[in-house]
C-alpha positions, 0 to 999 in steps of 0.5 A: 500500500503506498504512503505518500508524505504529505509534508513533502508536497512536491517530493511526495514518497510512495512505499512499494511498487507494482510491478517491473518489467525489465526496465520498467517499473510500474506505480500505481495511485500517483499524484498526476505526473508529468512526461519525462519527469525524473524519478528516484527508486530506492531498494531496501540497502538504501541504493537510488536509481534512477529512471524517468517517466515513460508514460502517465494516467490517472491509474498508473505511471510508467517508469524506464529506469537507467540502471538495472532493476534486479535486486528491487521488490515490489514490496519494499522499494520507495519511489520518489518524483522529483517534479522536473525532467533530467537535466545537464549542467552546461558550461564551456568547461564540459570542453575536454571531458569525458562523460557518460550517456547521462552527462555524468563525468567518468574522466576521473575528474570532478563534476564541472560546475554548470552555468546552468542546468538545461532540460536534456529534451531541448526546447523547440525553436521558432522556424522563423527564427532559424537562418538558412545555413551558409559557409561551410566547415573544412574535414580534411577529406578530400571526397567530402569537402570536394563532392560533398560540403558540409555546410554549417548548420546543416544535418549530413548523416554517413550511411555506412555497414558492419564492419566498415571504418565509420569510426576512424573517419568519425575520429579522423573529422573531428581531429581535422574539422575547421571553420574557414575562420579557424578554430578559435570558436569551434568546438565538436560534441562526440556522442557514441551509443553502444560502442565497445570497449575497444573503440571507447579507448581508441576515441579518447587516445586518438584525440589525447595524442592528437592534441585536439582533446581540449576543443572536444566533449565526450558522451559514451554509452558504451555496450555494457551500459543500460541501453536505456542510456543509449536514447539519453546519450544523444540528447545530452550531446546536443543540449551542451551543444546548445548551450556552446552554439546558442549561449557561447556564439561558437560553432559546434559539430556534433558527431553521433554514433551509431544512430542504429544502437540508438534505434535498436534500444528505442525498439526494444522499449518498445517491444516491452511496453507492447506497443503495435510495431511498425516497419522492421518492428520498430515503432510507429513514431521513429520517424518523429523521434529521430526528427526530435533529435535531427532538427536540434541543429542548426543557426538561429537569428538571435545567436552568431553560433551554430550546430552542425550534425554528422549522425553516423549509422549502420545500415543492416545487411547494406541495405539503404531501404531499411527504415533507420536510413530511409527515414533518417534520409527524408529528415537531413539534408543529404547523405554520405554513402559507403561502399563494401567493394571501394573497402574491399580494395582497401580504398580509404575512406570508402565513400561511393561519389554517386548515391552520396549528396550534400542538398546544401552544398551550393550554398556554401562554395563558389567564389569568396567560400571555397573558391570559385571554380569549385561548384563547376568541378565537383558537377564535372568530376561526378559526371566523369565518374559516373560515366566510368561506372557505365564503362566498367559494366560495358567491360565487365560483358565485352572485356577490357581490350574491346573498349574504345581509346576515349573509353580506356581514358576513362578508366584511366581517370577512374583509377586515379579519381578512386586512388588518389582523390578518394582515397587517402591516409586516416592522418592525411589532413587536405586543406580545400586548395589541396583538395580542388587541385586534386580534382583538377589533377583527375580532370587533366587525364581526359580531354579537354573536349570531355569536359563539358561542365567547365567554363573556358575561363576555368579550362585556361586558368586551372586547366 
């Protein structure tokens, strides 16, 4: 029978509990509570955990716990709500940290001392505040910035498969990441959800030993964490994010990976709750839950800062039709493709030019951005290289020796584009001019006469 104390008007405590399901915990005959509330748990040794509300009524409340619900009893266990969502304590000083998927440092270090304490959920922002994004942030790796920009402010989501380094290209952009300004008010949030150990350790040691450590937050939900934390992980990534673009005026890139643990475990909530499954058995509103999250970037008028989101995820068996990319396509502005057969040929990164877009790039080069020939070359080197494709089917069927002089040359660009744009070393670093040379390197192979995207201006003065 539950025992709410009425001098505790806002901390009320309820004696017992009735029931649990996994991480959920069910409590009936509440005082009315409020979605997302927090909620604290206490078994009889007198250890809290915590868990949020799931789901309200006037008979009962839902919790999802983020730590493990073994050792509790219906009987004995105390729940107290707190009244308030969870929160994170935002500070600059979150820079060069280590934290786990609930924001709580796990460097060793102490808690940092937060300029204030921000709902994890975010606040929606006014769509006539939001200014369109413009300029464009600098990887260092040539086959994105050269064919696909990511543009400050814009959502670029990288589709990648088991097995292939989405990881290492993850470490490598963060370490090499820059605005056309510098890096003076960059900073970049690293969220990882359900990353192993392994990969956990070589994160933190690529960034120590690279000396960046000190512009970068860490949030890992690592495997054998609840993967509970896993839907909190990325939510408390972005509101520091906020807080750094929104409060601090700085440009903040936020990596988040991988977006298909985090979909993983938004499925299996949902499969104990018992809710009807949707496609592929996820839930019917996975598509707005990623929106929750995709949307939390970008520029708004009253602020100089901005957000700028790489989610990176594993499609299941390569498959791009799955419902994790397919809905994450229709929510961000582009994506950047993997492909199996480029890692196979130990092509680094392995990212295939032609399913892969960036919708905002137009916007971010040309003259006074990049450099004005820039917009002409990548349409050039994407429609060389898409003719390549063509050629090496027509081969596969009639043989190399059959193909036409002009048509050698194009796979003679195909091997050079593929060998020396795409591919480059994981510490390679290409500034922007690097990078259009390369292409312009490439484009040198074929004929002037083929070049067909390119201005005679362009022709005479890069050519």
């Amino acid at each position: 029978m539950k025992n709410p104390d009425a001098a505790l008007m806002k901390y009320r405590e309820y004696l017992g509990i009735d029931g649990i399901d996994g991480p959920l915990v069910v409590v009936r005959k509440t005082h009315p509570v409020g979605f997302r509330e927090l909620a604290e748990i206490r078994d009889q040794s007198g250890t809290i955990r915590l868990g949020q509300v799931l789901d309200t009524s006037r008979d009962a409340v839902l919790l999802q716990m983020f730590h493990d619900t073994s050792g509790l009893t219906l009987p004995s266990s105390r729940v107290r709500f707190l009244g308030e969502p969870l929160t994170v304590g935002v500070t600059r000083e979150m820079l060069g940290r280590v934290f786990n998927g609930l924001g709580q440092p796990i460097d060793g270090g102490p808690r940092p001392v937060g300029v204030r304490e921000a709902d994890v959920n975010g606040l929606p922002v006014n769509p006539t505040a939001r200014v369109y994004p413009r300029n464009y942030i600098q990887t260092g790796v040539s086959v994105i910035d050269g064919m696909n920009t990511l543009i400050r402010g814009q959502k670029l989501p990288i589709f990648s498969g088991s097995g292939l380094p989405h990881n290492e290209l993850a470490v490598q952009i963060t370490r090499q990441a820059q605005t056309a300004e510098g890096n003076d008010n960059f900073a970049v949030i690293f969220a990882a959800m359900g990353v192993k150990h392994d990969v956990a350790r070589y994160v933190i040691r690529s960034f120590e030993e690279s000396g960046v450590m000190d512009r970068v937050a860490l949030f890992l939900s690592l495997a054998g964490d609840p993967s509970i934390e896993r839907l909190i992980t990325p939510r408390a990534a972005l509101t520091a994010a906020e807080y750094l673009a929104y409060d601090q005026g700085m440009h903040v890139l936020v990596l988040m990976t991988d977006m298909s643990n985090y979909c993983e475990s938004l499925r299996e909530i949902s499969t104990v709750r018992g809710e009807i499954p949707s496609r592929k058995g996820y839930p019917g509103y996975l598509y707005s839950d990623l929106a929750e999250l995709y949307e939390r970037s970008g520029m708004v008028e009253t602020s100089e800062g901005s957000i700028t989101q790489l989610p990176m995820l594993t499609m299941p068996n390569d498959d791009i039709s799955h419902p994790i990319p397919d809905l994450t396509g229709y929510i961000t502005e582009g994506q950047i493709v993997f492909d199996r057969e480029l890692h196979g040929r130990n092509i680094y990164p392995p990212v295939a030019a032609l399913p892969s877009l960036s919708r905002l790039m137009k916007d971010g080069i040309g003259e006074k951005m990049t450099r004005g020939d820039h917009p002409h070359l990548a349409g050039q080197l994407f429609s060389s290289y898409s003719y390549v494709k063509d050629i090496r089917n027509l081969a596969s069927v009639i043989g190399e020796e059959e193909l036409t002089p002009i048509d050698k040359t194009y796979m003679e660009f195909g091997s050079f584009f593929e060998g020396s744009f795409v591919k480059q070393r994981m510490d390679e670093n290409r500034t922007m001019e690097q990078t259009l040379e390369l292409g312009w390197e490439a484009l040198r192979i074929l004929p002037v006469e083929e070049l067909h995207r390119m201005s005679e201006e362009e022709l005479e003065t890069y050519l």
